[in-house]
C-alpha positions in Angstrom: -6.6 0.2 -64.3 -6.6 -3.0 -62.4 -9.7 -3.7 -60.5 -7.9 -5.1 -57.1 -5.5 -1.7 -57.4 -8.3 0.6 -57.7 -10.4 -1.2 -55.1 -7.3 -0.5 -52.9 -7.3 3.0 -53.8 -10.5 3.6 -53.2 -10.0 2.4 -49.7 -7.3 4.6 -49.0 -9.0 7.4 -50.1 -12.1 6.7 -47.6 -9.9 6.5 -45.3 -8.0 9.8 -46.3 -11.1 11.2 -45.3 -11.8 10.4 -42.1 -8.8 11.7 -39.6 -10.2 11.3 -36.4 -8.0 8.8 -34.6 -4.4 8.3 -33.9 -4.4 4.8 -35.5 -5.5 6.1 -39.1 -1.7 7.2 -39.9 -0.1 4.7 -37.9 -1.7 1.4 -39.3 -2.7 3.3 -42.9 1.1 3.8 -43.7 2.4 0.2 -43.3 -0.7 -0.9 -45.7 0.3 1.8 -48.3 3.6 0.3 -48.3 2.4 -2.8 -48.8 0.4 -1.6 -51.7 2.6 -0.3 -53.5 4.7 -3.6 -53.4 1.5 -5.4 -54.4 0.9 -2.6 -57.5 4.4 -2.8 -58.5 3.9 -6.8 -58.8 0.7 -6.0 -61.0 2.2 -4.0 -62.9 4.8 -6.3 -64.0 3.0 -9.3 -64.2 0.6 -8.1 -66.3 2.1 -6.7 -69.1 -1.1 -5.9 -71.0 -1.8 -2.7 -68.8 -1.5 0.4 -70.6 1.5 2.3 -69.7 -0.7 5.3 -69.6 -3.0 3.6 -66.8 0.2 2.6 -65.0 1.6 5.6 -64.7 -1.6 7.3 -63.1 -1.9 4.8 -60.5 1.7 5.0 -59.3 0.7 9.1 -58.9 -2.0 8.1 -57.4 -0.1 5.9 -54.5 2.6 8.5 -54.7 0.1 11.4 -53.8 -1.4 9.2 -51.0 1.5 8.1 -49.0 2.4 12.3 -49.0 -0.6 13.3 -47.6 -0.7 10.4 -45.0 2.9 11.4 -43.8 1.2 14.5 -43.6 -1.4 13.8 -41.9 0.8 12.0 -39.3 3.2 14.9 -39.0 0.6 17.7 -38.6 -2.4 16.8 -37.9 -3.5 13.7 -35.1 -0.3 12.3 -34.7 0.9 15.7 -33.0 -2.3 16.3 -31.4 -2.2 12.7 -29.5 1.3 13.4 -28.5 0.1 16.5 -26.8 -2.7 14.5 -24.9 -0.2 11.8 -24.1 1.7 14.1 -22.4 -1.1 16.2 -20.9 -2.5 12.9 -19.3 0.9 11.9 -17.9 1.6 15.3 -16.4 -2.1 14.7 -15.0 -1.2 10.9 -13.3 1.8 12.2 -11.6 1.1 15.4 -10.1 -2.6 13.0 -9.1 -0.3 10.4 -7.6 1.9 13.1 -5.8 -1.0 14.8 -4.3 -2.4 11.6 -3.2 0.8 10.5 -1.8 1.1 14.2 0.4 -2.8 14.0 1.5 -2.6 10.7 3.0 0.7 11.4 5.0 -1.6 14.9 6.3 -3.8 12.4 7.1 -1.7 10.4 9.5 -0.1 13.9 10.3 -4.2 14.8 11.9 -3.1 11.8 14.5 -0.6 13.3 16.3 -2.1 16.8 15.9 -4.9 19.1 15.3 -2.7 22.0 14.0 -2.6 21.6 10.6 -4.4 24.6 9.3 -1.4 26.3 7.3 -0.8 22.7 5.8 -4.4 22.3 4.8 -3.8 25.5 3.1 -0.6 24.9 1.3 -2.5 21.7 0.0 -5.7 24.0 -1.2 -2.9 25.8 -2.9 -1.5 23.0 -4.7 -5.0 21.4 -5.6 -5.5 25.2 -7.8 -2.7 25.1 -9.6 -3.4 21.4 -10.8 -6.7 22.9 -11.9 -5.3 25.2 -13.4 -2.8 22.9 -15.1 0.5 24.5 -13.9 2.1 21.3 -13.5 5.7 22.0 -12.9 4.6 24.7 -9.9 1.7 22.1 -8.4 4.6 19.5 -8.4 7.2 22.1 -6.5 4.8 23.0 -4.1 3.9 19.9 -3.6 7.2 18.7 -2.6 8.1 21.5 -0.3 4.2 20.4 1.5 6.2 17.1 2.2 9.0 17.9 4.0 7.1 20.6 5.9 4.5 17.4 6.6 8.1 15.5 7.6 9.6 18.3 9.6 6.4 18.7 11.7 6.3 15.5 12.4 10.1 14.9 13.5 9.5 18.1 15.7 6.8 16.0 17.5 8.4 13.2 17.7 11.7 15.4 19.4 8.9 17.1 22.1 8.1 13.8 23.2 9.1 13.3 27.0 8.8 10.1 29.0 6.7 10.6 32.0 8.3 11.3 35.1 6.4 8.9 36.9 7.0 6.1 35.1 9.5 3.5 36.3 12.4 2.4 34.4 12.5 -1.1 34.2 14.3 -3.7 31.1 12.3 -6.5 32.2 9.0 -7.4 30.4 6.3 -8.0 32.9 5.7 -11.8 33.8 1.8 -11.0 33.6 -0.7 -8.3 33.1 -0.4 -4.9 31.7 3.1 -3.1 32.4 4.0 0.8 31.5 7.3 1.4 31.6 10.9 3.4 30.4 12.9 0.8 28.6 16.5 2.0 28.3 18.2 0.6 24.9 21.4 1.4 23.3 20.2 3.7 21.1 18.4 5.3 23.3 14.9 5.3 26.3 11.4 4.4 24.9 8.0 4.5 26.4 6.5 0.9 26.4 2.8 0.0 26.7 3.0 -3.9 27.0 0.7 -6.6 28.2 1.7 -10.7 29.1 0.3 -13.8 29.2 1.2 -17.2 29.5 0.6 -19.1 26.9 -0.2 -22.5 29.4 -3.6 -20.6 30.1 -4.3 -18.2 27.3 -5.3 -18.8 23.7 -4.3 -16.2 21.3 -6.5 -15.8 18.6 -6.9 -13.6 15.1 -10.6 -11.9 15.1 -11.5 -10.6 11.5 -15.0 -8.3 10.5 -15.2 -10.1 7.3 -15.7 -13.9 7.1 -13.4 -14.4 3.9 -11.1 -12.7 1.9 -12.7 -9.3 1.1 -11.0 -7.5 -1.7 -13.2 -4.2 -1.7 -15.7 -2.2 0.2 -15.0 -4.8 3.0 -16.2 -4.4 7.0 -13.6 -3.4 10.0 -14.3 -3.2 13.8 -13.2 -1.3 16.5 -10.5 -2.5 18.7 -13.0 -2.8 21.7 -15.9 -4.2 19.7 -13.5 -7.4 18.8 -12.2 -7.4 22.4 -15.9 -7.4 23.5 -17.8 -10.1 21.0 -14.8 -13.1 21.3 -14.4 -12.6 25.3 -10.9 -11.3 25.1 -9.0 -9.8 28.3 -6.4 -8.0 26.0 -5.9 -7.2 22.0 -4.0 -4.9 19.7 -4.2 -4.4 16.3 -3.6 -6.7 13.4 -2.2 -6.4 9.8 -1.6 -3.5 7.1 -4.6 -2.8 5.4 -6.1 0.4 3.0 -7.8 2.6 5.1 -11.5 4.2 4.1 -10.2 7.6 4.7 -7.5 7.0 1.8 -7.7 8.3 -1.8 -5.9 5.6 -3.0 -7.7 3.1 -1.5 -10.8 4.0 -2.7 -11.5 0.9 -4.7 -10.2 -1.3 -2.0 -11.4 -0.1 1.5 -10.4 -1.9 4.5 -8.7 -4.5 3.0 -5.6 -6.5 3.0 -3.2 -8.1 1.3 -1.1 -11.2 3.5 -2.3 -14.7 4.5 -4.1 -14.3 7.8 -6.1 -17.6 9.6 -9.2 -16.5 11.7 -10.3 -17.7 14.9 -13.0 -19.8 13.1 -10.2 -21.5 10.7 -11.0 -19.4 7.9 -8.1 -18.6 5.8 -7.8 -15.2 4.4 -5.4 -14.3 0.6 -4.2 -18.1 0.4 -3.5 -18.0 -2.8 -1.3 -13.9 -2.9 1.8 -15.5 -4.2 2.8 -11.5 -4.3 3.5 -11.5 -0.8 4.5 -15.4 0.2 8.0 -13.9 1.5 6.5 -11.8 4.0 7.0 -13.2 7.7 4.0 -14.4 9.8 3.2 -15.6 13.3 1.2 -18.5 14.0 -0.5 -19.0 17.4 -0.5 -22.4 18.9 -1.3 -23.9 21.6 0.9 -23.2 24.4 3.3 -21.5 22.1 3.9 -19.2 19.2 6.0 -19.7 16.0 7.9 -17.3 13.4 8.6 -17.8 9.7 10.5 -15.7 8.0 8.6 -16.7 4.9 4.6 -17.1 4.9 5.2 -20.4 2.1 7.1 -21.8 4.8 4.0 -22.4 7.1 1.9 -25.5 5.8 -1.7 -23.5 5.7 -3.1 -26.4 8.1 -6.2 -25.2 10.7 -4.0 -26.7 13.5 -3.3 -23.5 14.7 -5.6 -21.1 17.2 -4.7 -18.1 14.5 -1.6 -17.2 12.0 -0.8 -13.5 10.9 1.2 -12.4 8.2 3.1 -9.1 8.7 6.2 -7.0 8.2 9.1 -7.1 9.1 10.1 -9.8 11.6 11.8 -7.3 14.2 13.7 -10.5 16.1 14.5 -14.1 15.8 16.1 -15.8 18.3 16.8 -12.9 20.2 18.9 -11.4 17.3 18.0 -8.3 15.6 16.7 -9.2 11.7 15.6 -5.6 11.1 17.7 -2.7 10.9 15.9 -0.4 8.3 15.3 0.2 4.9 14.3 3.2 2.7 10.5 3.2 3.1 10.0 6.2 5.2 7.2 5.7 6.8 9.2 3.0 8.8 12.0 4.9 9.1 10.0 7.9 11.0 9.1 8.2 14.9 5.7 7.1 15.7 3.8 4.9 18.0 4.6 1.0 16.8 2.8 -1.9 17.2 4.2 -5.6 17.9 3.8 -8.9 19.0 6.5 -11.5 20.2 7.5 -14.2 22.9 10.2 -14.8 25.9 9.9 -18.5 26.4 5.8 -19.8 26.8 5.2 -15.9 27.5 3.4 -14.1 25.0 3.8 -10.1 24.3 1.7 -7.5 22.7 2.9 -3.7 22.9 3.4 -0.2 21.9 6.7 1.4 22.0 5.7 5.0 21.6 8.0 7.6 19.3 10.1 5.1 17.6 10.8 4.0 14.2 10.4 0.5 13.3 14.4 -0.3 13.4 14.4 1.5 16.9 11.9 -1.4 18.1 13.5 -4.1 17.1 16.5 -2.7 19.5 14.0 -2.3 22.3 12.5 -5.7 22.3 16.2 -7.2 22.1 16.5 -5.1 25.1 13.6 -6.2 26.9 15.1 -10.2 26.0 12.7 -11.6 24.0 13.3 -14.4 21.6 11.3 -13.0 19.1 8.8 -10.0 17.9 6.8 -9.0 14.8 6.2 -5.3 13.8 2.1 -4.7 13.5 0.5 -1.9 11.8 0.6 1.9 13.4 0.1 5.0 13.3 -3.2 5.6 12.7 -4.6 2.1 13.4 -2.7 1.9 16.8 -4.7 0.5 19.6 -4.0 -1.3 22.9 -6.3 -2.8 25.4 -6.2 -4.2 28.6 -8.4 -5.1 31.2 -10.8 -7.4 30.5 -14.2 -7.1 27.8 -15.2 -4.1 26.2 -16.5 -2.5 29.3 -15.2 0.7 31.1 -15.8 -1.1 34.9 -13.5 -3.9 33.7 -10.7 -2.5 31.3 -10.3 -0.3 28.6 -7.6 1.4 25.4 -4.3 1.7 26.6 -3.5 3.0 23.6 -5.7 4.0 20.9 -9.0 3.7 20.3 -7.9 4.4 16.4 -9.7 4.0 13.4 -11.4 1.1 12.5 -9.5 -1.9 11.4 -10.5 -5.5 9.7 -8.8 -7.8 11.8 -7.1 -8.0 15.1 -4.8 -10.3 18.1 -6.6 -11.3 21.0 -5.7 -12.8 24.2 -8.6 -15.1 25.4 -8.8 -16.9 29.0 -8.5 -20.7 28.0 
């Protein structure tokens, strides 16, 4: 027999011999073909081999591309299909349950009655151990809408106090509560103004640069306190500690942001260049409806990258979309401008659509939604002390950056 064809053969039949991956019958079955092509060359160029000789070698490929196909049919090759799909069922019931503990999570906010839901979600979490995918999935997604429908049935308890005044003018100055009456409907707003002629607005952040993981965050009061600042609210989106899925990325965030010591923060995200930002100057605030439309100069006192952009020019630029988290009631967070008068504010049991009607209500030219829910904070008053002011809203959890109103 040819030496090169039985050092081939020999090498297949090593290989024969050891099935423990996935890849022996899917790159070993290609190479036999090509073998054979090869033998089939050698044996016709070489017309001296003994037809005898020949004839065993082409058995011998023969017998070894039937047992490989076997192999592949029977052994491994099912085997890994059946881990391919046991691992799949296991990353989407794992992302499902994820998904349905985090919204509990922002559920424990607006209430501490969530004992039967803790439950249902024990329940889930045993059949996932216990591998019953299909069920775990099922229950699952009836945990969800019971998670929804509790929180729609707080949002429809929730009553404007009687004592508060309505009133569709934003305060000149100062902190105002009032009953804002929009088309769609009355809101409770929280809201705090200053003019811009005698106030800096500036962007406080726990972390000197860009922090991707495992970074620092600050209580509302505590940034209000160290910069001097006689009002704040809460910043940006960011991944919360007390998320699963932010677990490798706590406290962190994701847009361009500009500190109050001219620090740029996620220059170079090109992933989220189209979202709108504010940027505080002096004596005045701009809006982009692009973050690469601001130049990225230190000009500024502080620039902010959120979504969305609730008003521009006084005209509504937001009217929903199909993230529900927006499109349910909670407490919302903005900031925005009538003229040289700057706004920060709560509108309490809205969605974030519902806002932008309310601000276009209240006549401002323009407004920005902030993060909420869980991260919702207001204060007014003066530094972190309770003699001179104090939350308004909030205290929240923890967050890595935030808007402050400073005394020029």
């Amino acid at each position: 027999m040819d030496p090169h064809l039985l050092q081939w053969t020999k090498q297949l039949n090593h290989w024969r011999t050891s099935r423990i991956s996935i890849l022996v019958p899917l790159v070993v079955i290609p190479l036999v073909i090509v073998i054979s092509l090869f033998a089939i060359a050698v044996f016709q160029g070489q017309s001296r081999m003994l037809d005898a000789e020949k004839t065993q070698a082409e058995e011998e490929i023969n017998r070894l591309i039937h047992e490989l196909i076997t192999v592949r049919s029977e052994d491994q090759f099912v085997r890994n299909e059946q881990l391919v799909k046991e691992i799949t069922n296991i990353q989407t019931t794992y992302d499902q349950a994820v998904k349905i503990y985090e919204e509990l999570i922002d559920l424990r906010v607006l209430t501490k009655d969530t004992g039967k839901l803790e439950e249902q979600l024990a329940g889930s979490f045993s059949l996932l151990s216990q591998r019953k995918w299909s069920t775990a999935s099922a229950q699952l997604a009836t945990l969800l809408k019971d998670i929804r429908a509790t929180k729609e049935k707080i949002a429809a308890s929730f009553v404007i106090p009687a004592n508060v005044v309505e009133n569709n003018a934003p305060p000149s100055a100062g902190f105002s509560r009032q009953s804002v009456k929009a088309d769609i409907g009355s809101y409770l707003v929280d809201m705090i103004a200053a003019d811009m002629s005698n106030t800096r607005i500036i962007v406080d952040t726990a972390s000197d640069g860009t922090c991707l993981k495992d970074c620092p965050a600050l209580s509302l009061s505590e940034y209000v306190s160290r910069s001097g600042a006689f009002a704040g609210i809460n910043g940006s989106y960011f991944c919360p500690a007390d998320y699963p899925s932010c677990a490798d990325k706590k406290n962190s965030f994701d847009t361009l942001l500009m500190n109050k010591n001219k620090a740029y923060f996620n220059p170079d995200n090109n992933v989220y260049s189209t979202v709108p930002a504010v940027i505080f100057l002096s004596g005045s605030m701009r809006f982009v409806g692009r973050t690469l439309d601001w130049g990225r100069d230190t000009s500024p006192d502080g620039v902010l990258a959120m979504q969305p952009l609730l008003l521009s020019g006084g005209n509504i630029t937001f009217g929903g979309d199909d993230d529900p988290k927006k499109g349910s009631r909670g407490n919302r967070s903005f900031v925005g401008n009538k003229g040289s008068v700057a706004y920060i504010g709560v509108v309490h049991s809205a969605t974030v659509a519902e806002v932008a009607h309310v601000l276009k209500t209240l006549g401002l030219d323009n407004g920005l939604n902030l993060d909420n829910g869980g991260s919702t904070a207001l204060w007014s008053g003066g530094p972190a002390s309770p003699s001179q002011g104090g939350y308004k809203v909030g205290p929240g959890r923890n967050i890595p950056n935030a808007i402050l109103f400073v005394k020029k």
